[in-house]
N, C-alpha and C positions, 0 to 999 in steps of 0.2 A: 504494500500500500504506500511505503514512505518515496520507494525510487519512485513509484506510478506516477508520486505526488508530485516530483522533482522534473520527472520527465514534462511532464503536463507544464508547471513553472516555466520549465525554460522555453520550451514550445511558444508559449505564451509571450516569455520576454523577446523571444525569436521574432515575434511578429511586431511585437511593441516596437523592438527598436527600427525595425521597417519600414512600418508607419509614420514612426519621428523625422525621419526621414522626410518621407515623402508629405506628409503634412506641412513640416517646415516649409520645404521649395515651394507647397501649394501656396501658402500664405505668403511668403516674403515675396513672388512674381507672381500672384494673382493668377495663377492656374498658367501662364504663359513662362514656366522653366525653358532657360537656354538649355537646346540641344549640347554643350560644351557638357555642362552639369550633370544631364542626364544621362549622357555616354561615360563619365568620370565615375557616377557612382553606379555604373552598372559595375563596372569594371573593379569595383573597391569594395562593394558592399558585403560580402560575403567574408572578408577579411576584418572588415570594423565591425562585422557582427559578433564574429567570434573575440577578437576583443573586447568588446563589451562583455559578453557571456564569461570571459573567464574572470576577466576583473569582477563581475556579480560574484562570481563562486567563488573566490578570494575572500572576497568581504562576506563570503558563509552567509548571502541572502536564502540559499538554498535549504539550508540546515535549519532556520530558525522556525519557529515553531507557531503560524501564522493566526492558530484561535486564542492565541492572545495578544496580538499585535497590540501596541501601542504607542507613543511618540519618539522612544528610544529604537524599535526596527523603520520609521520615519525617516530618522535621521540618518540610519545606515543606509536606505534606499540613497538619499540626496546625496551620503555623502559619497557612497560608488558610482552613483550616475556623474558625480560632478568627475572623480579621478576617473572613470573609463572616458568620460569626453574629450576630458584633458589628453588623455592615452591616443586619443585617435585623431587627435589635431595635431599630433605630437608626429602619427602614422603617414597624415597627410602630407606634412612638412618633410618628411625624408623622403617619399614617393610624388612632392615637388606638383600634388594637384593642390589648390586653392581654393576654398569656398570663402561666401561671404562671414563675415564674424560673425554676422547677424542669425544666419543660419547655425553657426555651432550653438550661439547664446538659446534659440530656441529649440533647438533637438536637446539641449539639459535641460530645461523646463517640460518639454512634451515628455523625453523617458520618465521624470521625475513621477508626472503625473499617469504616466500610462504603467510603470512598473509599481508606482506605491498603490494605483487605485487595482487594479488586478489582485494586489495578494490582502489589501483591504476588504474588497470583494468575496474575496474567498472566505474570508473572516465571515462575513455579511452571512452570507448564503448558509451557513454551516450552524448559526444561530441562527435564521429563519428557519431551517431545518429543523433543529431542535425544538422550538417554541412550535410548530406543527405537530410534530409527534407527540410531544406531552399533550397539546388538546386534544387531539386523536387518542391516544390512551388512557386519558384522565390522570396522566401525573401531578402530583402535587409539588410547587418548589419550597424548597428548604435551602435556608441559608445556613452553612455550617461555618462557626469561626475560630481561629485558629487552625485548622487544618493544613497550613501552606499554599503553596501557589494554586 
């Protein structure tokens, strides 16, 4: 179930940072990206992908344990998405292609929001899940304290 879970995550992050991608160029040129741009990250995207994905699993996004997410796995989101950006602007600069700045500033903001709201989500659903089934079986809640996490 855990790898299933991981697999799925990345899968997920796979497309996430895709989309940041191609959102960005949507927005910064109004649906009209230079053919320059589009041929450069045909040609690169599969490389900044995976750096992205291994700098996530560096920073053990993978590992951590998403039903109980809260502003401390936040901040690990922001702060890998900020170093794998940096990592791949870092990529572009030796393989000597150019994007606008504007476009890196916003593919860190769109992973930010497309990688924390996915395992946010995931949170989400797993507690709509639960409060289902308790009405469905007539569970009763109980708050038990002290018990730990």
């Amino acid at each position: 179930m855990k790898k299933r879970r991981t697999a799925l995550l990345i899968l997920f992050d796979i497309v996430a940072i895709n989309l940041s991608y191609a959102l960005a160029f949507y927005l910064k040129f109004d649906g009209q990206v230079n053919e320059i741009y589009i041929q450069g990250m045909k040609k690169h995207i599969v490389i900044i992908t995976i750096i992205k994905i291994l700098i996530f699993y560096l920073f053990k996004l993978y590992k951590s344990l998403w039903e109980y997410a809260s502003i401390d796995e936040m901040l690990e989101v922001v702060g890998s998405s900020i170093i794998a950006n940096m990592a791949v602007v870092f990529y572009m600069f030796l393989v000597e292609f150019q994007l606008p700045r504007s476009i890196c500033f916003m593919v860190s903001v769109i992973d930010m929001f497309f990688i924390g709201g996915i395992r946010f989500l995931y949170r989400a659903i797993r507690r709509l899940r639960c409060i289902f089934i308790m009405k469905e079986e007539g569970y009763t809640k109980v708050l038990i304290v002290g018990a730990g996490a």
